[in-house]
C-alpha positions in Angstrom: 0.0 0.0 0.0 1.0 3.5 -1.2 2.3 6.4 1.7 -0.9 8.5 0.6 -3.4 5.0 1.0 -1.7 4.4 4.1 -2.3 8.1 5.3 -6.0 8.2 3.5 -7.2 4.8 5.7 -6.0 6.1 8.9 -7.2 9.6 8.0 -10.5 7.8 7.0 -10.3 5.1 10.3 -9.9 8.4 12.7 -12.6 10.3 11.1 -14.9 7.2 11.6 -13.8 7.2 15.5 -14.6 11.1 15.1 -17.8 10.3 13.8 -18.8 7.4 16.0 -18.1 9.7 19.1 -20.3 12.3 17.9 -23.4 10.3 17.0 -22.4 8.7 20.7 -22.5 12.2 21.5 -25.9 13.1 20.4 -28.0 10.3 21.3 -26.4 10.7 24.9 -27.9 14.0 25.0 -31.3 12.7 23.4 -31.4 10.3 26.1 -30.5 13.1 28.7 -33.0 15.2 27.4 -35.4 12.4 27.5 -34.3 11.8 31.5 -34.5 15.4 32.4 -37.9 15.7 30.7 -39.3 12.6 32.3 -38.0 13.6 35.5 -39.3 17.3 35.2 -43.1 15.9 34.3 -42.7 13.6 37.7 -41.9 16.3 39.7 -44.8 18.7 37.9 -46.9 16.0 38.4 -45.8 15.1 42.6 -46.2 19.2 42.9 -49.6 18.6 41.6 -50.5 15.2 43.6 -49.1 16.7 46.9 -51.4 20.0 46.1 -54.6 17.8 45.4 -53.9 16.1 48.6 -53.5 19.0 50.5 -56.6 20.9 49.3 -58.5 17.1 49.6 -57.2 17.5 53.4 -58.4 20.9 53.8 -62.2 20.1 52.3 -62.2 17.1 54.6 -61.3 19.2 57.7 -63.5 21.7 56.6 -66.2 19.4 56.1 -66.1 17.6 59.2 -66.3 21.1 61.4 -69.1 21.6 59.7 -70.8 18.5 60.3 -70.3 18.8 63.8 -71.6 22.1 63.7 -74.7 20.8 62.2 -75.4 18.5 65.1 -74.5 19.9 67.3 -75.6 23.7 66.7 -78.9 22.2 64.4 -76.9 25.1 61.9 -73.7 25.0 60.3 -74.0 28.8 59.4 -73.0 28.5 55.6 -74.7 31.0 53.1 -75.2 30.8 49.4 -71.9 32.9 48.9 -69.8 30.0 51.3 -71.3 27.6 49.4 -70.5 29.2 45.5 -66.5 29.7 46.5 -66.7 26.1 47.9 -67.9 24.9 44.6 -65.9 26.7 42.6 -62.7 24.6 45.1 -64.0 22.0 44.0 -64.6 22.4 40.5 -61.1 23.6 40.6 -59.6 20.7 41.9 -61.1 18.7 39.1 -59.4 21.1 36.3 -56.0 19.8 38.2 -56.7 16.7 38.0 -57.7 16.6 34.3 -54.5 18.9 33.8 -52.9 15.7 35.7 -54.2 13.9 33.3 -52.7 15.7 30.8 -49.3 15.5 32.2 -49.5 11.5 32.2 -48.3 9.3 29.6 -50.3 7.0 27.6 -49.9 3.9 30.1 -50.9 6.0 32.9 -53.9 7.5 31.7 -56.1 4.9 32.5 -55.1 5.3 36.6 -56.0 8.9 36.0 -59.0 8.9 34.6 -60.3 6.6 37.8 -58.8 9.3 40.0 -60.6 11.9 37.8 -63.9 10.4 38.4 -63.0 10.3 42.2 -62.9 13.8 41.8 -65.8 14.2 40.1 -67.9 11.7 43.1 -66.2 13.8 45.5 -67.1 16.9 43.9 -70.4 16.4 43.7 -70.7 14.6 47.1 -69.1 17.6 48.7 -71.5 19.7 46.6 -74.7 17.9 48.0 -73.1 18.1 51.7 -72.7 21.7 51.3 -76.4 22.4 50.0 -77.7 19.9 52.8 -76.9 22.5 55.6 -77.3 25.5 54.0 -80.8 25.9 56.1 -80.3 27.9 59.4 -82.2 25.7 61.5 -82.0 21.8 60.2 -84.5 19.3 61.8 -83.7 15.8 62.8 -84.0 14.4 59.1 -82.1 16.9 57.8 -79.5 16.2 60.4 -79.8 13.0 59.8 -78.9 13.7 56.1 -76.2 15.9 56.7 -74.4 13.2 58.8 -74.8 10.3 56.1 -73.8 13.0 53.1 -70.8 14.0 56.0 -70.2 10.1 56.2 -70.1 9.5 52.1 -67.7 12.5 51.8 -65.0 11.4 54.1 -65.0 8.0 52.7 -64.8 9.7 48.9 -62.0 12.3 50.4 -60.4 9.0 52.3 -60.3 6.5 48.9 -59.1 10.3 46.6 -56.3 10.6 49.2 -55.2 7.4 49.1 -55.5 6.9 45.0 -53.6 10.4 45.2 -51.0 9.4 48.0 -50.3 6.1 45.3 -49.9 8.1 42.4 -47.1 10.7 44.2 -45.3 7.8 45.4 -45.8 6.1 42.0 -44.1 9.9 40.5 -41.2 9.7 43.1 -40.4 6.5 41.8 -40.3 7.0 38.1 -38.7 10.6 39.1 -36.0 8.5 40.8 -35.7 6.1 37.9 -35.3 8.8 35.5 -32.7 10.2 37.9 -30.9 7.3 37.6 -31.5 6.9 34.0 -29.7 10.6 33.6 -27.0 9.2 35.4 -26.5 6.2 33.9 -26.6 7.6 30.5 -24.5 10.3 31.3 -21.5 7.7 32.4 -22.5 5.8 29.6 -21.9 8.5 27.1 -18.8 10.1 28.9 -16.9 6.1 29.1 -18.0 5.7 25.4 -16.5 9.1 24.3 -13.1 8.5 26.2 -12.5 5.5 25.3 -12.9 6.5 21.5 -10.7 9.3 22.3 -8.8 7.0 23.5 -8.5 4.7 20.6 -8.2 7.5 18.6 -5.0 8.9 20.2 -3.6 5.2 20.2 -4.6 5.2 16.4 -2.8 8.1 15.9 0.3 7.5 17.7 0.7 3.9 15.7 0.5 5.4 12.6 2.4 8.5 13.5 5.1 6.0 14.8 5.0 3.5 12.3 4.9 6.0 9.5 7.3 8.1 10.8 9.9 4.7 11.3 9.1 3.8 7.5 9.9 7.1 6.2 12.8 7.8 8.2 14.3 4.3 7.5 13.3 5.0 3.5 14.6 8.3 3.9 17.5 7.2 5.2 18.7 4.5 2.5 17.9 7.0 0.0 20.1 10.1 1.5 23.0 6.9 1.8 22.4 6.6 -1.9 22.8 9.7 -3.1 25.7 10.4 -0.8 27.2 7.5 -2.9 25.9 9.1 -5.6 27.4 12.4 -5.2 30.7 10.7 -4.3 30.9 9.4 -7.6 29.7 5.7 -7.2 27.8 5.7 -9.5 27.2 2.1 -10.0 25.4 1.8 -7.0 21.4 0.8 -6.9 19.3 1.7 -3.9 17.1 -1.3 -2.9 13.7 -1.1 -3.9 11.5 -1.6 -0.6 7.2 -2.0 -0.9 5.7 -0.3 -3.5 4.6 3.0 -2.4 6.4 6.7 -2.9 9.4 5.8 -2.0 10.2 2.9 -3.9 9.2 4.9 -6.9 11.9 7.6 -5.9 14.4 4.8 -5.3 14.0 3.8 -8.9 14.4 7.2 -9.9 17.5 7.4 -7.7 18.1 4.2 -9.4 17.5 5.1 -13.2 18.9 8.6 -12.7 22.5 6.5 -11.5 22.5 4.5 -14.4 22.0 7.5 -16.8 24.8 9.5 -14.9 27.2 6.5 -15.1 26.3 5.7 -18.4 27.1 9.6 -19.5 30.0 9.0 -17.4 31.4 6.6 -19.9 30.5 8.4 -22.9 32.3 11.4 -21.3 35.2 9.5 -20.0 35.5 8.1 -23.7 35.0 11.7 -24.9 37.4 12.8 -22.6 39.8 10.3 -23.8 39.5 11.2 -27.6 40.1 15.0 -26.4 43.2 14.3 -24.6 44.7 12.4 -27.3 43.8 15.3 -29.8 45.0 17.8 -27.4 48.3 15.7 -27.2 48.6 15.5 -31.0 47.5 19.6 -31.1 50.3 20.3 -28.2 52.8 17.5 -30.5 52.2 19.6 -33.4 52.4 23.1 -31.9 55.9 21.3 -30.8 57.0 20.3 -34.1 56.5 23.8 -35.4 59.1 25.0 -32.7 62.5 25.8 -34.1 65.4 23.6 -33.8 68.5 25.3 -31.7 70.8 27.4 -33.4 74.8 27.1 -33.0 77.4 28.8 -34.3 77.9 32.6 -34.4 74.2 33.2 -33.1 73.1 30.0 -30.6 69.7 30.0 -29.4 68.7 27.8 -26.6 65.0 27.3 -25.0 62.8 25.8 -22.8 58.8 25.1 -23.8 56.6 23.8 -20.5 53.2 23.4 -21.5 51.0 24.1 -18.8 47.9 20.9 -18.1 45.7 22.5 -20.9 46.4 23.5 -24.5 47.7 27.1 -24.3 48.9 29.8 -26.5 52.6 30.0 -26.4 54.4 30.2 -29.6 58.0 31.2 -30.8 60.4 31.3 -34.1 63.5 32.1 -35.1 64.9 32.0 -38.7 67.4 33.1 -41.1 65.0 36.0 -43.6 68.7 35.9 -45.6 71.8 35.3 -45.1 72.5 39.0 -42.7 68.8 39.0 -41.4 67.3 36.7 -38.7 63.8 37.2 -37.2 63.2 36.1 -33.1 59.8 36.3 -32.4 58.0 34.9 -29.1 53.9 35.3 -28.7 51.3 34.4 -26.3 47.7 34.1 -27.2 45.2 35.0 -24.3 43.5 32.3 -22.8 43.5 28.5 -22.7 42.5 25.7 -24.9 42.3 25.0 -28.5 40.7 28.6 -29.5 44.0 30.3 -28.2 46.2 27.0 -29.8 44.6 27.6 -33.2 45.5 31.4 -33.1 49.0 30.8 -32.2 49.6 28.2 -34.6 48.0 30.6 -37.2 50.3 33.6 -36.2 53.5 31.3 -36.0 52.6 29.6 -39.7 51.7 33.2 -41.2 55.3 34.2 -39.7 56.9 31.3 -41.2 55.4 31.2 -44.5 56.0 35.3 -44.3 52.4 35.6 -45.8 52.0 38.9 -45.4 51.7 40.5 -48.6 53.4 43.7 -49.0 55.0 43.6 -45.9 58.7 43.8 -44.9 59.4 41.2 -42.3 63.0 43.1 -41.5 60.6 45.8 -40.0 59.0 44.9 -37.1 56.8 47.9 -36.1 55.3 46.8 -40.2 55.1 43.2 -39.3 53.0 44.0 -35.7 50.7 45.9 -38.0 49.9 44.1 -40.3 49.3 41.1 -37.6 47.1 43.7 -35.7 44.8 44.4 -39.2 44.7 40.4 -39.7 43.9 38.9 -36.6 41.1 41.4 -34.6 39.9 39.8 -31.5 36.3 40.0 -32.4 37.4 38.0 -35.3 39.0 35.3 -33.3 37.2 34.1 -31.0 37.7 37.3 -28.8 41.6 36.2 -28.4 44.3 38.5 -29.0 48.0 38.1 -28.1 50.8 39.9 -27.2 53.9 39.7 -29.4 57.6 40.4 -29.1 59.2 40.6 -32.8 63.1 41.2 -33.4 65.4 41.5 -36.4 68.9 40.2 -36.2 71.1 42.0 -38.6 74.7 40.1 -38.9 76.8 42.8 -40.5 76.3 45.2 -38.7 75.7 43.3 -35.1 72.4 45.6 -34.6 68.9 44.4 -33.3 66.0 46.2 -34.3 62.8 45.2 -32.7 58.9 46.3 -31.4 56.8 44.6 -28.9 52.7 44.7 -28.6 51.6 44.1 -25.2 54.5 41.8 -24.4 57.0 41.5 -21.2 60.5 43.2 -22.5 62.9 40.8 -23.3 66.2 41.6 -21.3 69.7 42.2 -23.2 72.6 41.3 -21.0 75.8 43.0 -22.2 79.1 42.3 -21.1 80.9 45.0 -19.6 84.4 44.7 -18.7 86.1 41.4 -18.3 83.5 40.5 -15.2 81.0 43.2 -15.2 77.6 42.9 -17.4 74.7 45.3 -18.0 71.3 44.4 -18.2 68.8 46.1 -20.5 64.8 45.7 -21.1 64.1 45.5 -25.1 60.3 47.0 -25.3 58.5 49.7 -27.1 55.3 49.9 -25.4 53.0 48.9 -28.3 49.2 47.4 -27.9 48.2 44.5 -27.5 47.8 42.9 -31.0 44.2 42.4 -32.2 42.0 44.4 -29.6 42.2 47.9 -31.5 42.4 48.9 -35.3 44.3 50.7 -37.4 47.3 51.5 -35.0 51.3 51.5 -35.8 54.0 49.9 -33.6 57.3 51.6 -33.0 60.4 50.5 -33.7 63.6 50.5 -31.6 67.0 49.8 -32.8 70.1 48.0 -29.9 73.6 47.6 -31.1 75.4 44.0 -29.5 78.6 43.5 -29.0 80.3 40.0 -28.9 78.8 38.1 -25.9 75.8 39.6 -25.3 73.0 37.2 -24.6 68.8 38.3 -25.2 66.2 36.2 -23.5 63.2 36.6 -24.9 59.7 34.8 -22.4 56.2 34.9 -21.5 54.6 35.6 -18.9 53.8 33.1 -17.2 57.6 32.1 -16.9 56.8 34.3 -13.9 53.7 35.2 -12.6 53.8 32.2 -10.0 52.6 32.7 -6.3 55.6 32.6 -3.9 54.0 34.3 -0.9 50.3 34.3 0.5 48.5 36.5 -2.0 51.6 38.3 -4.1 52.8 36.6 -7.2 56.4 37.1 -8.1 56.8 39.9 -10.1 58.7 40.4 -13.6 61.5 42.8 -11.9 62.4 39.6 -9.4 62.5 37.0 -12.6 65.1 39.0 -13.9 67.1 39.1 -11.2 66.8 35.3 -10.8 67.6 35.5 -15.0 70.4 37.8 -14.9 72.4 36.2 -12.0 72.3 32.4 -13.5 73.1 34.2 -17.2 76.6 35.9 -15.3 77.6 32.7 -13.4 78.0 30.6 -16.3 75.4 28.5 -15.9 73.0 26.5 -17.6 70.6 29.5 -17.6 67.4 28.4 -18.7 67.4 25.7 -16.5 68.9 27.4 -13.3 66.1 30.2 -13.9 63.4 27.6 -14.0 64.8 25.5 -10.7 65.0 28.9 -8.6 61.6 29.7 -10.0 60.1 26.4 -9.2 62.1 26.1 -5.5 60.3 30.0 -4.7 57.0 29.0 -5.5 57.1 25.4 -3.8 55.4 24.0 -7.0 57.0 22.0 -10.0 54.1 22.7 -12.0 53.1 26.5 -13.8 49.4 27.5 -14.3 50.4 29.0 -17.9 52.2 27.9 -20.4 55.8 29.0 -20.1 58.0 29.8 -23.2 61.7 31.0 -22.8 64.7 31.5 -25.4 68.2 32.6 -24.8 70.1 34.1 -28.1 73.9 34.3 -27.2 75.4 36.7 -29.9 79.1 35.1 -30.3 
């Protein structure tokens, strides 16, 4: 059964409890209202009884002095006014008793009619006692007639009292019966309604409980799973419990695993194919990289790829036999975007396909490269460049840079001293704005000076807790490896690698050394 079944049956089980309680509820206070009334008409009726039987009592009192009047006085002294308000008692009493009658229920009707007609006997007995001595002076048959109508009243107010006397006793009875009944119905009612409260809160709490177990338990292999999940097992299959909401969220758990592992695999595989193009990309950006120069200009470098593709690229080559271009560029950015445009730059430089351009100038050749690679063009990359002209006769170096750190110039001086010089002409970076020119600067070498010509990112490496060594500090690392006679390029790199604490670089880093013999 389903969580929302199991919730709408309890629901549905309580409600029924909730309903049984109140029909309880009612027909408890029916039968209340059915005590109280019953026990209200008893006592209406007693107050009536006890009043009959009272005014009964009075009549016969009052009856009895005036028969001993009678005889005794031969005159009981009553008028036609004593004897109207006496009839008008009596005819009174009757009303009652019909209104007693009244009162009664169906079963007791019959015991009320026979006291009605007592009433009535008595009524009219009385009635023909009272005439009987209305005379002022009664003779002996009148006396005589008095005291037998005297004699026939008593025993009609003596058989009334008693009949009424029955009747109150029979109302205390059924007054105490409905009493009870009251009672009884009222503990009835109130044992009936708390133990259905009861049940109900014991109903509740076993469903709270047990729903509240099977959720948290379900809950709980399901957060296991997807912790698995988000750890990367993504082989693993939550067990499928009964069939209700969660199972179903377990087999999406379930199918939702299989999809991630299976895209897993296809991206693993993708992954896979990438990497082995973005070897043969960084193999062939490689292969385009010059061979080392010996002889009266040597050229020696160092290319450390970074983990993805960058956009480090460098050249040198003989234009003719008294010209030889050095060039080093870095392309903005990572991947095969920045690759492509490097490779692009470094195969247009090769091929010198420029047309109309003079690749001795390099303020001419910047330009041009500016007008033939813009940014918005490419992908948004742009690069910086630094571009130099070896001329062998006449041992100058002209050169421009766009964007690019200054290559540094270390001239001998002396037979131990050395001078260090920064090669730049402050151009723009190539590609981000139109139609500009690059200046050109001209550096005379003498025999033994050395150029070193980098990017960036030879460099900008983190050596303390947020500062990154700056260009200034490389040099000074450069320079004093380039005058002890040292492997330079490598010395540089170790003291670079031993500041930061890490063997690996964020960028790509590109280096070349050009000793001028």
């Amino acid at each position: 059964m389903t969580i929302k079944n199991e919730l709408a049956v309890s629901f549905s089980a309580i409600l029924a409890l909730f309903a049984i309680n109140l029909g309880i509820f009612f027909w408890g206070n029916a039968r209340r209202s059915e005590s109280m009334r019953e026990v209200q008409a008893a006592a209406s009726r007693s107050v009536i009884l006890a009043n009959l039987d009272r005014q009964v009592d009075d009549r016969q009192k009052e009856g009895n002095i005036l028969a001993q009047l009678a005889a005794d006085l031969k005159s009981a002294g009553v008028n036609e006014e004593q004897l109207t308000q006496m009839t008008e008692r009596l005819s009174g009493m009757s009303e009652r008793a019909q209104a007693l009658r009244r009162l009664a229920d169906n079963e007791d009707r019959a015991s009320l009619d026979g006291l009605a007609q007592q009433f009535d006997t008595l009524r009219t007995t009385w009635t023909e006692f009272y005439r009987a001595i209305l005379p002022e002076q009664l003779n002996a048959e009148q006396q005589q007639q008095v005291a037998q109508l005297a004699t026939s009243a008593t025993d009609a107010a003596n058989e009334t009292s008693k009949k009424l006397q029955s009747l109150q006793s029979t109302e205390e009875r059924r007054a105490e019966v409905a009493t009870a009944n009251f009672a009884a119905v009222e503990r009835l009612t109130n044992g009936i309604s708390l133990s259905i409260f009861v049940i109900s809160i014991g109903v509740a709490i076993v469903v709270a409980v047990g729903f509240s177990r099977r959720l948290s338990s379900g809950l709980a292999v399901l957060r296991g799973g997807a912790a698995l999940l988000g750890s990367g097992t993504l082989d693993h299959q939550i067990p499928l419990g009964r069939r209700d909401e969660l199972r179903e969220l377990a087999e999406s758990f379930n199918s939702m695993s299989k999809n991630l592992l299976q895209a897993q695999t296809e991206v693993l595989v993708s992954h896979e194919h990438l990497k082995a193009e973005l070897a043969e990309a960084a193999a062939y950006v490689r292969s385009l990289l010059p061979s080392p120069l010996d002889g009266e200009v040597r050229t020696e470098w160092r290319f450390i790829p970074s983990t993805q593709l960058g956009g480090d690229a460098f050249g040198h080559e003989w234009l003719d036999d008294d010209h030889m271009a050095l060039y080093l560029l870095d392309v903005c950015g990572h991947g095969v975007g920045a690759a492509m445009v490097s490779i692009s730059v470094m195969n247009i430089l090769r091929a010198k396909a420029l047309p109309g351009v003079d690749f001795k100038n390099p303020g001419i050749v910047l330009a041009a490269l500016n007008e033939r690679f813009p940014m918005e063009e490419h992908g948004d990359h742009y690069f910086t460049i630094w571009y130099g002209v070896y001329e062998r006769s006449t041992r100058r170096l002209v050169y421009a840079s766009g964007g690019h750190p200054p290559a540094v110039l270390v001239k001998k001086t002396g037979s131990a001293g050395s001078e260090i010089a920064e090669l730049a002409t402050g151009g723009m970076i190539v590609g981000m704005v139109p139609d500009i020119l690059f200046e050109t600067r001209t550096e005379t070498l003498d025999g033994g000076a050395r150029l070193y010509v980098f990017s960036d990112g030879v460099y900008e490496v983190p050596i303390s807790e947020g500062r990154m060594m700056s260009f200034r500090e490389f040099v000074g690392h450069l320079t004093s490896a380039s005058t002890q006679g040292r492997s330079t390029l490598d010395a540089a790199l170790t003291t670079v690698r031993n500041i930061s604490g890490r063997q690996t670089f964020d960028d790509d880093v590109s280096i070349v050394e050009v000793a001028f013999n």
